[in-house]
N, C-alpha and C positions, 0 to 999 in steps of 0.2 A: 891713897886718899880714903877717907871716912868712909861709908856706906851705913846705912838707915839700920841695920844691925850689930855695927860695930863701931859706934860714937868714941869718939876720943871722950878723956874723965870731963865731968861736966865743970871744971877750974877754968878749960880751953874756951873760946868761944867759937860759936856756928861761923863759920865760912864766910856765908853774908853779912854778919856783921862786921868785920874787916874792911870791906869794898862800901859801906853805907855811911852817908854824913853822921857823926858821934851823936847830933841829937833824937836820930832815929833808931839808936841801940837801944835794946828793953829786954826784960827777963822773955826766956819762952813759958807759957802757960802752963805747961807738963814740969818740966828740970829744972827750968831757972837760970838754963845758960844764957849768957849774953846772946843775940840775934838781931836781925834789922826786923824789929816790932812795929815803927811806926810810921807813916808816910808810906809815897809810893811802890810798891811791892814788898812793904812789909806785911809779915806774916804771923800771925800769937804764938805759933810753935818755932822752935830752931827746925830745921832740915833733918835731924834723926828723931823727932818726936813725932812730925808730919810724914816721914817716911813710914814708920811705924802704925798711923793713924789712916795710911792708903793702905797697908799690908792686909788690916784687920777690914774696913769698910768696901775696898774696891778702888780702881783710876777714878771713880764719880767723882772719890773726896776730892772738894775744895774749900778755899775760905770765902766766904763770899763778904762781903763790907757789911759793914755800919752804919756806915757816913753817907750812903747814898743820893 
């Protein structure tokens, strides 16, 4: 399995998009991989851009909403 260091080519898509209804698939913010972007528990990064994005920041990082 993938790890937040070693993404499969960004052609693949993130994990969660797989398991997420097709209209919540969207580019990640960073790569442009396919991801579950929209609706509940989506996220603007894929899972190895957001892993990347805790590496450098700390466990704090989160995404917090918009929509609130």
């Amino acid at each position: 399995m993938p790890t937040a260091t070693t993404p499969s080519p960004v052609t693949e898509p993130d994990p969660s998009a797989l398991v997420c209804p097709g209209e919540h698939v969207g580019p990640c913010a960073t790569c442009q991989r396919k991801t579950h972007k929209y609706g509940r528990g989506g996220l603007p990064l894929c899972g190895w851009c957001f892993g990347r994005a805790r590496e450098r920041w700390g466990t704090g990082v989160r995404f917090a909403g918009t929509r609130d």
